[in-house]
VEXDREN-2710 file (C-alpha; in Angstrom, 1 decimal):
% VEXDREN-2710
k/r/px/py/pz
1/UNK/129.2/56.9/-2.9
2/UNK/128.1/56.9/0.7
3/UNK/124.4/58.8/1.1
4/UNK/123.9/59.7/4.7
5/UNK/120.3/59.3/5.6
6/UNK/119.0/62.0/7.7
7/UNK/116.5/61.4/10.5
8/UNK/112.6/62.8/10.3
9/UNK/111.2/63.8/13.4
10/UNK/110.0/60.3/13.7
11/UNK/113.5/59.2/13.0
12/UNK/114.7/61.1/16.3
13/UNK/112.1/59.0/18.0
14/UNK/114.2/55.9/16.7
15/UNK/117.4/57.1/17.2
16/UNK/116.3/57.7/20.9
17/UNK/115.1/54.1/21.3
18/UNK/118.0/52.9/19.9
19/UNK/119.7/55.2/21.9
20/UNK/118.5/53.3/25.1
21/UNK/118.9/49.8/23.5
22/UNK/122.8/51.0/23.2
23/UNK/122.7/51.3/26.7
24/UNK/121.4/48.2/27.8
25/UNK/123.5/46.0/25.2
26/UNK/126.9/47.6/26.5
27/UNK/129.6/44.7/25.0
28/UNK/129.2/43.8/21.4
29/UNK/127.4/46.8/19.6
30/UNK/129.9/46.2/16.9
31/UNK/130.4/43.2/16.3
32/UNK/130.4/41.1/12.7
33/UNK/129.7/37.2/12.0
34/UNK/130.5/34.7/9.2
35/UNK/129.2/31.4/8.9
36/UNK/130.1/29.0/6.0
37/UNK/128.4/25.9/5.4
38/UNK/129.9/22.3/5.6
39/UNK/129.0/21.8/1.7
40/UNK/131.0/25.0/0.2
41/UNK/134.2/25.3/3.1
42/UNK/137.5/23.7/1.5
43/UNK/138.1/20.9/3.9
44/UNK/133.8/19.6/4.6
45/UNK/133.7/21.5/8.4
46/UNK/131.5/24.4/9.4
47/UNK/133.1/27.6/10.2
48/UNK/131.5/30.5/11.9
49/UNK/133.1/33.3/13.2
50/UNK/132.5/36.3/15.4
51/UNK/134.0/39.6/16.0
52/UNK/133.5/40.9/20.3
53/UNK/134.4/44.3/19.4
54/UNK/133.9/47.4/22.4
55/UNK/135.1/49.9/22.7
56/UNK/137.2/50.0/25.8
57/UNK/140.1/47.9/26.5
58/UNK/139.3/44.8/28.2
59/UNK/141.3/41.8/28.8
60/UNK/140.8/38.1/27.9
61/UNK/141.6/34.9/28.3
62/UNK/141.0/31.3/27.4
63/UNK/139.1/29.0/30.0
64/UNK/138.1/25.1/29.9
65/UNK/135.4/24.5/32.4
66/UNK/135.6/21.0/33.5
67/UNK/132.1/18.3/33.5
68/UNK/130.4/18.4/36.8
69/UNK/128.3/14.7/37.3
70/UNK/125.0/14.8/39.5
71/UNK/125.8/18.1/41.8
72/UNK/122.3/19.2/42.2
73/UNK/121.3/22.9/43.9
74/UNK/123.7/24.7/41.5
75/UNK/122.3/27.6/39.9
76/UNK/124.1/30.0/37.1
77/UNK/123.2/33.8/36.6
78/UNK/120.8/35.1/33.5
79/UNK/120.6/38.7/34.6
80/UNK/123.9/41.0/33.8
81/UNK/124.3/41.9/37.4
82/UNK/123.6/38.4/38.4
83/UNK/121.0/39.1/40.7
84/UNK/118.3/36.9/38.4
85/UNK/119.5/33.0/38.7
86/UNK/118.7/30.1/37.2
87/UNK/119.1/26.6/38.2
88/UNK/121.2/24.5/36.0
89/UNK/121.0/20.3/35.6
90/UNK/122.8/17.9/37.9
91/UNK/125.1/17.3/35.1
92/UNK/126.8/20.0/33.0
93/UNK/129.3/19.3/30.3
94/UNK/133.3/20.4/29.6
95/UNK/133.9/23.1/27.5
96/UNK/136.0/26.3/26.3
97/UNK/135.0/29.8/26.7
98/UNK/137.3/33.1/26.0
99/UNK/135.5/35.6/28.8
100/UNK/137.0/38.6/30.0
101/UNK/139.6/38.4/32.9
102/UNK/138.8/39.8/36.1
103/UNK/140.4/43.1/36.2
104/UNK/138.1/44.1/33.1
105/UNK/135.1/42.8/34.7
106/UNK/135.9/44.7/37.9
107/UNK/136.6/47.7/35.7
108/UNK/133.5/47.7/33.9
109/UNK/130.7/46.4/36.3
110/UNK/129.6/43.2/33.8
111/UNK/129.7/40.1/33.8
112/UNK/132.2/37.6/32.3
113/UNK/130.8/37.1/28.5
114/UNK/132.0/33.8/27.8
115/UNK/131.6/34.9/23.5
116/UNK/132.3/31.8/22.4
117/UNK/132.0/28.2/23.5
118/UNK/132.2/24.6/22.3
119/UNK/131.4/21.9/24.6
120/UNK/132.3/18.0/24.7
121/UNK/129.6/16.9/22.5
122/UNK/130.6/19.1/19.8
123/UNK/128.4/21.7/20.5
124/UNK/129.4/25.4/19.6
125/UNK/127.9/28.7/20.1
126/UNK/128.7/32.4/19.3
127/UNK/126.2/35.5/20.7
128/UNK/126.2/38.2/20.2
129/UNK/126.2/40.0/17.0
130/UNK/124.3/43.1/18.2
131/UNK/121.1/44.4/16.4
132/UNK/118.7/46.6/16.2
133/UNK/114.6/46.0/16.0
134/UNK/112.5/49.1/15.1
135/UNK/110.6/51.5/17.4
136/UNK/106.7/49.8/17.2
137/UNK/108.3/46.5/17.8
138/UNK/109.9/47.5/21.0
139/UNK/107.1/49.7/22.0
140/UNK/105.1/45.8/21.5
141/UNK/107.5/44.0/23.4
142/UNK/109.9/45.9/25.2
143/UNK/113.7/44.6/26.7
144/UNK/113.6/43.4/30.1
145/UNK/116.3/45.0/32.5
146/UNK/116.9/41.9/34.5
147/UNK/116.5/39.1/31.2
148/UNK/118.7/36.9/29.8
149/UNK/122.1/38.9/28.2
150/UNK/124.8/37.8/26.2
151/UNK/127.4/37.6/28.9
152/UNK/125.5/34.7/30.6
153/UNK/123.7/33.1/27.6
154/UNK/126.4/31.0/26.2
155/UNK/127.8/29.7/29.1
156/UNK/124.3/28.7/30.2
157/UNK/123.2/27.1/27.1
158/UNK/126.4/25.2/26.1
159/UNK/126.5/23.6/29.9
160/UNK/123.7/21.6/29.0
161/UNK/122.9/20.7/25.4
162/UNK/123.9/17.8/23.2
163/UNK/123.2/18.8/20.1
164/UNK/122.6/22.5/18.5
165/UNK/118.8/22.3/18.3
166/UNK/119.0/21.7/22.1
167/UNK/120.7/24.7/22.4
168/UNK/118.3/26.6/20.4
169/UNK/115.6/25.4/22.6
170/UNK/117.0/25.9/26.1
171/UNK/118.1/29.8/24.7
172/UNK/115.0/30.0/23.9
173/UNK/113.4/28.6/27.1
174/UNK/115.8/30.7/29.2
175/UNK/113.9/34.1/26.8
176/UNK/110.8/32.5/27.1
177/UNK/110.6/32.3/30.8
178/UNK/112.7/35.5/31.9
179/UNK/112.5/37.4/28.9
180/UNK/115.8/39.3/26.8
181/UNK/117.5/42.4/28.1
182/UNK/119.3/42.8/24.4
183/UNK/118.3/42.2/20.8
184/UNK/121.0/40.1/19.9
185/UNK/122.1/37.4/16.7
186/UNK/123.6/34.0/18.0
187/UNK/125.1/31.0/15.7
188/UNK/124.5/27.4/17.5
189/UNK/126.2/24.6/16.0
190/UNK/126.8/21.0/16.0
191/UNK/128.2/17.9/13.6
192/UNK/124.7/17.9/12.0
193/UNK/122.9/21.0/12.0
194/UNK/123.7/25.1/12.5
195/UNK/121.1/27.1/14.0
196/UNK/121.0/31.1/12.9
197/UNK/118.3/32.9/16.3
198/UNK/117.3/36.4/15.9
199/UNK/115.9/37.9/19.6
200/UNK/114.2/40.7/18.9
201/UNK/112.7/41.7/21.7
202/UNK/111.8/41.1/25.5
203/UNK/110.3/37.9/24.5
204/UNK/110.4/37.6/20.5
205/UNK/112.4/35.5/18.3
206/UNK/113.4/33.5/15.3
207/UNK/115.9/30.5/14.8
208/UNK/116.2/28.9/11.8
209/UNK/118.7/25.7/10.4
210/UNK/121.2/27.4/7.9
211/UNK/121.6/26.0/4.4
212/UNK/125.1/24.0/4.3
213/UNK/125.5/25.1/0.6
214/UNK/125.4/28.9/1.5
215/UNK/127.3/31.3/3.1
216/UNK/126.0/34.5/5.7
217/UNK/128.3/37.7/6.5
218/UNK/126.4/40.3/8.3
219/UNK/127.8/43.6/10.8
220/UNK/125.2/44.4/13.5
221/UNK/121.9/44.2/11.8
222/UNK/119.2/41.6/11.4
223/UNK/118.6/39.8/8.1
224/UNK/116.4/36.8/8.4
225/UNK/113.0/37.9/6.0
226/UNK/111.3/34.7/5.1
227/UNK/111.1/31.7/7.5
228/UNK/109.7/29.8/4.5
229/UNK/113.0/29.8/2.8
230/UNK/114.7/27.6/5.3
231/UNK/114.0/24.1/6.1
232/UNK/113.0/24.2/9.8
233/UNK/112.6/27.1/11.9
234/UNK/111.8/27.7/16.2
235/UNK/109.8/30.7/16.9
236/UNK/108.0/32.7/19.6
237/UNK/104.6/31.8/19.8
238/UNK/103.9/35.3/19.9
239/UNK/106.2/36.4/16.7
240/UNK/103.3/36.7/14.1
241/UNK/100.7/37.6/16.7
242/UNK/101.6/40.1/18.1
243/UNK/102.7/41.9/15.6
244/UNK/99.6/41.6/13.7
245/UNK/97.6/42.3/16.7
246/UNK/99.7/45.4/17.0
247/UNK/99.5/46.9/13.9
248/UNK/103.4/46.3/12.6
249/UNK/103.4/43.3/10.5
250/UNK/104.6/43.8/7.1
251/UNK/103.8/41.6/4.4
252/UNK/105.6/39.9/1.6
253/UNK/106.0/37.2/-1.0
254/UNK/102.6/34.6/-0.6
255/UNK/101.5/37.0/2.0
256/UNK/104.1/35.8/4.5
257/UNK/105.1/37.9/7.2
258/UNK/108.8/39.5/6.3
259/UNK/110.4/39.4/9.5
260/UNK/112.9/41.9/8.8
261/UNK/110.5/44.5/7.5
262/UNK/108.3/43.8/10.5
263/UNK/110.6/43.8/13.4
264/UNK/113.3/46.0/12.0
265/UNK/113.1/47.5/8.2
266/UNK/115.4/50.0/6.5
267/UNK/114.8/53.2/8.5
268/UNK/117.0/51.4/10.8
269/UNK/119.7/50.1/8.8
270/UNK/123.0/52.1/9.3
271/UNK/126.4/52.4/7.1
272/UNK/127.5/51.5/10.4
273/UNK/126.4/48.0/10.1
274/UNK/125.1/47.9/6.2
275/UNK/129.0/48.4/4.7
276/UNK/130.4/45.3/6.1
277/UNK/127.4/43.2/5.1
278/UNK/127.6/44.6/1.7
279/UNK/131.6/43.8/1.8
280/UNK/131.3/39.9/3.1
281/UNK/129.0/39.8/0.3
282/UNK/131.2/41.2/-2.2
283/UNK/134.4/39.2/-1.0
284/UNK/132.5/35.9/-0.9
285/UNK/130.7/36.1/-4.0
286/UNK/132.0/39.2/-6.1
287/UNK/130.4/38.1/-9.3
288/UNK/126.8/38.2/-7.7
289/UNK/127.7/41.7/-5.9
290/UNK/129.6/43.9/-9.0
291/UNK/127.4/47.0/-7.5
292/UNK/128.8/49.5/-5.1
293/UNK/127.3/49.8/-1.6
294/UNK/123.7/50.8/-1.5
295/UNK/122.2/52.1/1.7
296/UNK/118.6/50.4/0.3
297/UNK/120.1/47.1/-1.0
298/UNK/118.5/44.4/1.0
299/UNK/121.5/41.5/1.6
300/UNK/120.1/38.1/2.1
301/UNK/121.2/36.2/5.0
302/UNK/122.4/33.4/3.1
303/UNK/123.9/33.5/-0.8
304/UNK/126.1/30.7/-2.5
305/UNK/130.3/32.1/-2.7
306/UNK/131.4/32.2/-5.9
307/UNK/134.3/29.0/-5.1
308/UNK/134.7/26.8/-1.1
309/UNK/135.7/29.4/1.2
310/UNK/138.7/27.9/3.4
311/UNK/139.8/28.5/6.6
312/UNK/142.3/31.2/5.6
313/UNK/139.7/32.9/3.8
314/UNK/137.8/33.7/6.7
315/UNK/140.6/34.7/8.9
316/UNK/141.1/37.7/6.3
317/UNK/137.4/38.3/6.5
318/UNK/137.7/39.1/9.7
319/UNK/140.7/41.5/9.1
320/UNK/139.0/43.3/6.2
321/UNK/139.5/47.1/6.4
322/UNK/137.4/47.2/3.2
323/UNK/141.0/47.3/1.7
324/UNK/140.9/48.2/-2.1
325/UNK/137.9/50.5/-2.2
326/UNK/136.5/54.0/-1.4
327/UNK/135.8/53.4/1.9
328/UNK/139.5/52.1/3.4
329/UNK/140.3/54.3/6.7
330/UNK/143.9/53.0/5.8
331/UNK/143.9/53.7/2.2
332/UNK/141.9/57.1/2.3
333/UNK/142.6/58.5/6.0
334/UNK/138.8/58.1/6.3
335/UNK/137.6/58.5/9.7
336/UNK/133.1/57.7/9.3
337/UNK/134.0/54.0/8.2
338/UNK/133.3/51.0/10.4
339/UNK/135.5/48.2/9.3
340/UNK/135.1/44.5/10.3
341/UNK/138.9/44.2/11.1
342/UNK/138.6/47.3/13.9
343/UNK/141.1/47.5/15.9
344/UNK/138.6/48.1/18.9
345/UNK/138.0/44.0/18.8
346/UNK/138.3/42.2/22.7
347/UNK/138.8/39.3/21.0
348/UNK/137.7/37.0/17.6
349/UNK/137.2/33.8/17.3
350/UNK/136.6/31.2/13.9
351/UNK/134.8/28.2/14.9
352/UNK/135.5/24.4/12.6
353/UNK/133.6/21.8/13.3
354/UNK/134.5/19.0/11.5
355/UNK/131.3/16.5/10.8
356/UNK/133.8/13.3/10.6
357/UNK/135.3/13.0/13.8
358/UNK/134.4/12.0/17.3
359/UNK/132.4/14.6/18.5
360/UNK/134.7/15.0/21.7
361/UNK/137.1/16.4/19.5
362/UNK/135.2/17.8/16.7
363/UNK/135.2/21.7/17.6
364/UNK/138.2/24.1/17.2
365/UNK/138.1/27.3/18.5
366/UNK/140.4/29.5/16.5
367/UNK/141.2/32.4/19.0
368/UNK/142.2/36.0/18.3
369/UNK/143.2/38.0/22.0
370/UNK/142.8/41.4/21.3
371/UNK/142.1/42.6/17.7
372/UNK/142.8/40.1/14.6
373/UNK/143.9/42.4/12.7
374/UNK/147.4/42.3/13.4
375/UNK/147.2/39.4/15.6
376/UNK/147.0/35.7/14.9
377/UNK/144.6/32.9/15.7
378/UNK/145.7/30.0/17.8
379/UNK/143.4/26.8/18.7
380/UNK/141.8/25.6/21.1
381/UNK/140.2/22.0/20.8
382/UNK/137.1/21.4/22.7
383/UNK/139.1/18.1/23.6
384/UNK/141.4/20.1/25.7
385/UNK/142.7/19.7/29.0
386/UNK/143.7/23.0/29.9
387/UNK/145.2/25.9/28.3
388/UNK/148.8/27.6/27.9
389/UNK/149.8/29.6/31.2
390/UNK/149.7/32.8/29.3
391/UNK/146.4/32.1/27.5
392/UNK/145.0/31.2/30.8
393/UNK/146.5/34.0/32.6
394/UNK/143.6/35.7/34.4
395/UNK/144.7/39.5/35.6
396/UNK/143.8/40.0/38.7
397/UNK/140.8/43.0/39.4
398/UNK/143.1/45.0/41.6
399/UNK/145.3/45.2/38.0
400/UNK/143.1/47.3/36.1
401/UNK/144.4/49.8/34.1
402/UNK/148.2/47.6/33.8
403/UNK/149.0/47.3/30.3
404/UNK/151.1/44.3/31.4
405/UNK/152.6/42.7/28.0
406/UNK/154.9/40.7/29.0
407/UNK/152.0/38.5/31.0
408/UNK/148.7/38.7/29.1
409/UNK/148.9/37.6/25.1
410/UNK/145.6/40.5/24.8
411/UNK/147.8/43.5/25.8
412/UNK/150.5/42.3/23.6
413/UNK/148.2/42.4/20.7
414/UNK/146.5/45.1/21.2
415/UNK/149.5/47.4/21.7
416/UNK/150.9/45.7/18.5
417/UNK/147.7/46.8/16.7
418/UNK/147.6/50.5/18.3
419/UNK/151.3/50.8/16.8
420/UNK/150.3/49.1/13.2
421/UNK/146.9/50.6/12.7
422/UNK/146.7/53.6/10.4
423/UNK/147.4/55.0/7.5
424/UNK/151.0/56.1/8.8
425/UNK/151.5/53.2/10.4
426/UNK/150.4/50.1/8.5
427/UNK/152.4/49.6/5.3
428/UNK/155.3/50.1/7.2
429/UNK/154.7/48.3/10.2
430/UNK/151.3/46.5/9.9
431/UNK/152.0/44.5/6.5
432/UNK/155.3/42.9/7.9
433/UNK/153.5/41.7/10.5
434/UNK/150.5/40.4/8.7
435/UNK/152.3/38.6/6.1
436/UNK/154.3/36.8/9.0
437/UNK/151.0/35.7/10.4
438/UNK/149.8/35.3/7.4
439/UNK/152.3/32.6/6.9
440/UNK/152.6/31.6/10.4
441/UNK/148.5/30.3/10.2
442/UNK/148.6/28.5/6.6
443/UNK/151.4/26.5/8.5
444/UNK/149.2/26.0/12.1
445/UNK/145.9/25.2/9.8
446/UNK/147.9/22.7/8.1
447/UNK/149.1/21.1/11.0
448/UNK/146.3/21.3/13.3
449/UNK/144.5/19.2/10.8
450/UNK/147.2/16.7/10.5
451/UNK/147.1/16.3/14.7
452/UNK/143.3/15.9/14.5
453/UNK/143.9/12.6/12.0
454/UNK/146.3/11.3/13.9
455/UNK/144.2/11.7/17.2
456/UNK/141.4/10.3/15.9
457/UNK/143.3/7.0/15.6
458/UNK/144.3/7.5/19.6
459/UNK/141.8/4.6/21.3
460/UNK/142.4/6.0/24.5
461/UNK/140.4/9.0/25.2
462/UNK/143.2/10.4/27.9
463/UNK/145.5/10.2/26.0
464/UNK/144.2/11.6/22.6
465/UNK/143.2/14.7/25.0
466/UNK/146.5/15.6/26.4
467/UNK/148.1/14.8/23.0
468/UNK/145.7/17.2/21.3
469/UNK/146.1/20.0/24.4
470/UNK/149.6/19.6/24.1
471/UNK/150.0/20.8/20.6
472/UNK/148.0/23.8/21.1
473/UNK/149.5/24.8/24.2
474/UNK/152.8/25.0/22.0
475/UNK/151.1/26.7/19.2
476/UNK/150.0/29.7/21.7
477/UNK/153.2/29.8/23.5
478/UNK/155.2/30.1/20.5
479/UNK/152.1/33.1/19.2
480/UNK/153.1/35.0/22.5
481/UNK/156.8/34.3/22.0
482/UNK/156.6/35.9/18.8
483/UNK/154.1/38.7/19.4
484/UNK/156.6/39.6/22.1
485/UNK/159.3/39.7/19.9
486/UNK/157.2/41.9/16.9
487/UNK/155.9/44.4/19.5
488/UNK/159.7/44.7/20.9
489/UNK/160.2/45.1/17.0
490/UNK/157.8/47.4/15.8
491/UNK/158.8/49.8/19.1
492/UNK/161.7/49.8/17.8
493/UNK/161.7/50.5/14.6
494/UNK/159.5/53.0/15.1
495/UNK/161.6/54.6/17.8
496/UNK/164.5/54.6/14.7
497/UNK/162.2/56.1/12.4
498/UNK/160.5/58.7/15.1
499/UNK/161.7/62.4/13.0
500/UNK/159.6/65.0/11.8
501/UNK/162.0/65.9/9.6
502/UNK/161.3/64.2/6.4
503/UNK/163.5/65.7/3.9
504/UNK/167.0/64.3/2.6
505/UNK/169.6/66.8/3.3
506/UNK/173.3/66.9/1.9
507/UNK/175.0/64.8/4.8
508/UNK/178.4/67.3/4.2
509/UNK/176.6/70.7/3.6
510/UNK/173.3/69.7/5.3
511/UNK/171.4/71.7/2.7
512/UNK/167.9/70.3/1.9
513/UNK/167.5/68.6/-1.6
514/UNK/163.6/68.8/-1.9
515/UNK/163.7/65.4/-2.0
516/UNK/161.0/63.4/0.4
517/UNK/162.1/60.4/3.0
518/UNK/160.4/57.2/1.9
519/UNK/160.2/55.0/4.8
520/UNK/160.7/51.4/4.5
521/UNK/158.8/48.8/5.3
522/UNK/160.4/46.7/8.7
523/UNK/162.0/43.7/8.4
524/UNK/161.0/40.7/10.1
525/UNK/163.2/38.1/11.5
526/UNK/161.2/35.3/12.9
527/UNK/160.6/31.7/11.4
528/UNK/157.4/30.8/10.7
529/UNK/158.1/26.8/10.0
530/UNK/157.7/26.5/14.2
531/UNK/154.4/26.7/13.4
532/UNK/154.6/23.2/11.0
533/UNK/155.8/21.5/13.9
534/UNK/153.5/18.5/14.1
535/UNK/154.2/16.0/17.1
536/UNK/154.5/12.5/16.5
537/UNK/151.1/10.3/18.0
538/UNK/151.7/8.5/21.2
539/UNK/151.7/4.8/20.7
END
């Protein structure tokens, strides 16, 4: 059962600290992360994914930021408010991004948070999962107001780095020299290597290379104990210093520090956050994990699944309402649980990047708008050209507040979620539309990976772009298409169904028999074999 751990005076302390970090850390306070490594995912790529969950609704969109070749005197903001610059190279590099669109950022005051990018040399990054480093630590090292946030970090590292240790170092050159307004988890990825960085404080950090035999889920809390246990590591020159000098280190095995004792440590772990680690753990390796949740369970950061973990696998993940146990809001009306698949999510995103082919084309972005729940995930190839018009579609700031859903594939979803979410609402409504997505992505997984083969074989490089943007412009369209169609469906329905009176009554006599309506689950009409439409290669 749940045990709700009540705070000491000194805990009130925390909570206040935390209280403050909250404040400063305003997106992705709930977000949750997956990564699998190339050696135990079904088809040899990497996949990471990300939740960017707030609470608030706030648009997105899909953007492709074209290569810019010796422009010098170009500078790129670190600060949320943009007032702290930095200057960037001469030459930056293409790639994709899913920020918010305007009228969200004019709504809220921040920046544009890019959450996820991939870049032309096959470089991916995700930031941030949110979390949380303990009271002495901050008191060490606090955040700085004006330092590097996520909303500007991945668009500033991905620019400019050709590999995933690069990016490591130039994140953590950008903390070193103006220091972090968040304490934040990021994932930085490439063909060869995938980099796990912990930023703990103003100026404080870990990174280490991930196993690719092992697996990671974690909600918004740090993890990382021993950098021993990983094969190469990037730290803060300060990280062991300063906590020794100020009294907080805590020991562990061979008298190593333990870097989440000593910069976070169970007093600070919540349900909040602890449940979904404890649930990635149990889905991806239930044989290892038989126990119930346990509040002082320490979950490693990386464990081996119990089979390869496929695409398809993770997409659930990342709709996991902790379905089949005691904690399921949809299952037990529960209203203290923090899922992974919330329907509070901006967007989600699953990363692949496939080790085998040109790097120019070895990143698919797998993009949620709106929450994944009951949406679906359509690609985006870091090869692309451009994006679909209504993936692109960037509402304009004097919109805010128009839940336009005819226009913008986000509102779509997220209206289709509001109406499917619950325990009312989702075995009539929601599993319909799951299964069809459901089905609609086995068929799209299937086929983007028969495109990418037959790209690979394109020689010319212009072609193989616009061959591989094409299909996924069609794969999004077709999403919205049907979206459009399911919300229009689900309105309906429930619309038919909308009566408070839930007792069969003699149609003749109209006398009540006792006897309680049972509601049906909706039909849905849509074909999902549009989605195995794979287009023949251009000669």
């Amino acid at each position: 059962m749940l045990e709700l751990k009540y705070l000491s005076k000194k805990g009130v302390v925390l909570g206040f600290c935390l209280l403050l970090i909250c404040s400063m850390q305003a997106s992705s306070a709930e977000c949750t992360a997956v990564y699998v490594g190339s050696e135990v995912s079904s088809d040899g790529s990497v996949i990471f994914a990300r939740s960017n969950d707030f609470q608030e609704v706030f648009g997105n969109h899909i953007t492709v930021t074209p290569r810019v070749e010796n422009e010098s005197g170009r500078f790129m903001p670190v600060s949320m408010d943009g007032k702290v610059k930095t200057e960037i190279p001469q030459t930056t590099y293409q790639y994709t991004a899913t920020p918010f669109m305007n009228s969200s950022m004019e709504y809220s005051g921040l920046g544009h948070d890019a959450a996820v990018c991939t870049n032309e040399y096959g470089v991916s990054m995700s930031m941030s999962v949110t979390a949380f480093p303990n009271e002495d630590a901050l008191k060490s090292d606090p955040l700085i107001k004006e330092g590097l946030t996520e909303f500007t970090a991945n668009d500033l590292v991905v620019c400019q780095s050709k590999t995933a240790r690069e990016g490591v170092e130039v994140l953590c050159g950008l903390i070193d020299k103006y220091g972090s307004s968040e304490s934040n988890i990021a994932i930085i990825a490439d063909q060869k290597e995938v980099w796990y960085v912990e930023m703990y404080t103003g100026h404080q950090y870990a990174a280490v290379k991930l196993p690719a035999d092992k697996v990671s889920v974690f909600g918004n809390e740090f993890t990382l104990e021993y950098l021993s246990d990983y094969d190469d590591n990037i730290t803060s020159k300060d990280l062991t210093s300063l906590a020794e000098k100020k009294g907080f280190a805590v020991h562990g095995k061979n008298g190593e520090i333990n870097l989440f004792d000593t910069y976070s440590g169970k007093p600070v772990t919540s349900e909040y956050s602890h449940t979904r680690t404890w649930v990635g753990h149990k889905l991806l390796a239930p044989s290892n994990f038989t126990k119930g949740y346990n509040h002082d369970e320490m979950y490693p950061l990386c464990f081996t699944p119990d089979k390869n973990i496929s695409l398809q696998d993770v997409s659930q993940i990342m709709r996991n309402r902790y379905n089949g146990t005691v904690f399921s809001p949809d299952e037990t009306g529960r209203i203290d649980m923090r899922v992974i698949g919330t329907d509070t999510a901006l967007s989600t995103h699953i990363i692949q990047v496939f080790p085998n082919l040109p790097a120019e084309m070895s990143c698919v972005s797998w993009v949620s708008s709106g929450p994944a729940v009951y949406g679906v995930f359509v690609p985006i190839s870091n090869d692309c050209v451009n994006v679909s018009e209504a993936y692109g579609a960037n509402q304009p700031a004097n919109e805010t507040g128009v839940l336009d859903t005819d226009t913008y594939p986000y509102y779509t979803f997220k209206d289709l979620n509001t109406r499917c979410v619950g325990p009312n609402n989702y075995k009539i409504y929601g599993k319909p539309v799951q299964d069809y997505w459901y089905k609609a992505e086995s068929n799209m997984f299937a086929g983007m990976s028969k495109v990418l083969a037959q790209a690979a074989k394109i020689n010319d490089s212009n072609t193989r772009a616009n061959y591989i943007t094409s299909y996924c412009n069609d794969m999004q369209n077709q999403a919205f298409k049907d979206a459009k169609q399911l919300l229009n469906d689900v309105g309906w329905t429930q619309s038919v169904n909308s009566n408070t009176f839930k007792i069969h009554r003699n149609p003749e006599t109209h006398q009540m028999t006792g006897e309680k309506v049972i509601t049906s689950p909706m039909a849905v009409n849509l074909n999902e074999s549009a989605y195995s439409y794979v287009p023949a290669a251009p000669n």
